[in-house]
Each structure stands twice: as structure tokens, then as C-alpha cells.
C-alpha positions, 0 to 999 in steps of 0.5 A: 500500500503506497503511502502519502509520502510514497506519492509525493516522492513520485511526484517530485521524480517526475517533475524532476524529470520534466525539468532536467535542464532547469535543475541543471541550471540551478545546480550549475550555479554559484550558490550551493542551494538548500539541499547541499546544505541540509544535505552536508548538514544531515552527513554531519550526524552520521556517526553511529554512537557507541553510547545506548540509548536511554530507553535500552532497556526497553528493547531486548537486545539478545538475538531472537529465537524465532520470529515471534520474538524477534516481530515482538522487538520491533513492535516495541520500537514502534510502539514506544516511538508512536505512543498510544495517544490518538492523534487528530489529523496526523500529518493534515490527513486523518486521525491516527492511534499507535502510529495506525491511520484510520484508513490503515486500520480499515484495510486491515480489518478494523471496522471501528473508529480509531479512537478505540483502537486497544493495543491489541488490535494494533498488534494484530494490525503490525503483525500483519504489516510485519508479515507483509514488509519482510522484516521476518526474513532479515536478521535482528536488528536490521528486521527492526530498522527495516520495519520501522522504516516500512511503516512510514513509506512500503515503497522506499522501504523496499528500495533501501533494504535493495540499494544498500545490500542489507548493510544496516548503516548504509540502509539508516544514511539512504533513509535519512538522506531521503527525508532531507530530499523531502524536506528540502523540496517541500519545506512548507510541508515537510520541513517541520518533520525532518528533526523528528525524522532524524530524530528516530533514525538516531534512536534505531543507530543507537539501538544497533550500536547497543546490540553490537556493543552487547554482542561483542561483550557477549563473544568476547566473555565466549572466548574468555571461558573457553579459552580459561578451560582449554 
């Protein structure tokens, strides 16, 4: 189900592409633009923190046993991004509940308002988008970081985990690439949503560091007791 940004991303492409020769001009010229500053500005933050997020504790960093446990994982990421307040109009369109819009809700299955939507139906409602993104096939954390990212837009979800190989850092810098390209070309629409957007991408590097870091401590404690008793 392609979503509102999915659209506009479209819409952006093909105006760029009957518009070549005009960004070729405005690229061509002295100033750097807009985007080459957000751009360079965004390249700044990159740098995944080995520091854990604060709310790490939240998330369970082992490795999941199967693929309950590891949807159960990103269903806590969301959930605790999205928060269990009903939103009015989110984003100027409709009326949202743990990060689910109305007309989501309804296409699948939901047949109520969505202001009485319980935290269980909106688990039923993710599982199904879980199932559906792919996340199932793909290794913790990059399952998590994938899902999350096929909430927001199916489509560009799909393309990152392609164009960066399952690498999980490239698949974070390509997504939040993405959202300065949004912001930048639509400022009066989307400019209010890029720190919050950064903002998430942050907290996802900051889980995978956590994991990385836990993991190593993990084998290397491995290693120390093996080699104790050889």
C-alpha cells in the first residue's frame, strides 16, 4: 500500500524529470542551494554512537529465537516511538492511534473508529504489516530498522533494504538522506518533520550500536571461558 509520502516522492521524480535542464541550471550555479546544505548538514550526524540509548532497556537486545520474538522487538520500537495517544489529523490527513491511520486500520480489518483502537488490535494490525514488509526474513536488528522504516513509506522501504545490500548503516544514511530530499523540496510541508525524522533514525543507530556493543561483550566473555578451560 503506497503511502502519502510514497506519492509525493513520485511526484517530485517526475517533475524532476520534466525539468532536467532547469535543475541543471540551478545546480550549475554559484550558490550551493538548500539541499547541499541540509544535505552536508544531515552527513554531519552520521556517526553511529557507541553510547545506548536511554530507553535500552526497553528493547531486548539478545538475538531472537524465532520470529515471534524477534516481530515482538520491533513492535516495541514502534510502539514506544508512536505512543498510544490518538492523534487528530496526523500529518493534515486523518486521525491516527499507535502510529495506525484510520484508513490503515480499515484495510486491515478494523471496522471501528480509531479512537478505540486497544493495543491489541494494533498488534494484530503490525503483525500483519510485519508479515507483509519482510522484516521476518532479515536478521535482528536490521528486521527492526527495516520495519520501522516500512511503516512510514512500503515503497522506499523496499528500495533501501535493495540499494544498500542489507548493510544496516548504509540502509539508516539512504533513509535519512531521503527525508532531507523531502524536506528540502517541500519545506512548507515537510520541513517541520525532518528533526523528528532524524530524530528516530538516531534512536534505531543507537539501538544497533547497543546490540553490537552487547554482542561483542557477549563473544568476547565466549572466548574468555573457553579459552580459561582449554
Amino acid at each position: 500500500m503506497a503511502s502519502y509520502l510514497d506519492l509525493v516522492e513520485q511526484a517530485m521524480l517526475l517533475q524532476r524529470a520534466g525539468n532536467a535542464q532547469r535543475y541543471a541550471r540551478l545546480a550549475s550555479g554559484v550558490q550551493t542551494g538548500v539541499f547541499e546544505r541540509l544535505f552536508s548538514s544531515s552527513l554531519q550526524n552520521l556517526q553511529v554512537s557507541a553510547q545506548p540509548p536511554v530507553n535500552s532497556s526497553v528493547l531486548d537486545l539478545s538475538m531472537p529465537k524465532d520470529d515471534a520474538a524477534n516481530f515482538q522487538k520491533g513492535f516495541q520500537f514502534v510502539l514506544e516511538k508512536e505512543g498510544a495517544k490518538l492523534v487528530r489529523e496526523d500529518g493534515g490527513r486523518e486521525s491516527s492511534k499507535y502510529g495506525i491511520l484510520q484508513s490503515t486500520a480499515r484495510a486491515f480489518g478494523f471496522k471501528g473508529d480509531i479512537k478505540n483502537m486497544t493495543r491489541e488490535g494494533a498488534e494484530m494490525i503490525y503483525r500483519k504489516l510485519w508479515d507483509k514488509s519482510g522484516a521476518a526474513s532479515l536478521p535482528f536488528p536490521l528486521s527492526v530498522v527495516h520495519f520501522d522504516t516500512y511503516i512510514n513509506s512500503p515503497a522506499a522501504a523496499k528500495r533501501l533494504l535493495q540499494r544498500s545490500n542489507g548493510d544496516i548503516n548504509t540502509y539508516l544514511k539512504l533513509r535519512e538522506q531521503r527525508y532531507v530530499r523531502l524536506a528540502t523540496a517541500k519545506p512548507e510541508v515537510y520541513g517541520k518533520y525532518l528533526q523528528g525524522w532524524k530524530n528516530r533514525i538516531q534512536s534505531l543507530k543507537s539501538m544497533v550500536a547497543a546490540y553490537e556493543a552487547a554482542n561483542k561483550y557477549a563473544q568476547e566473555g565466549t572466548a574468555t571461558k573457553a579459552a580459561a578451560k582449554g
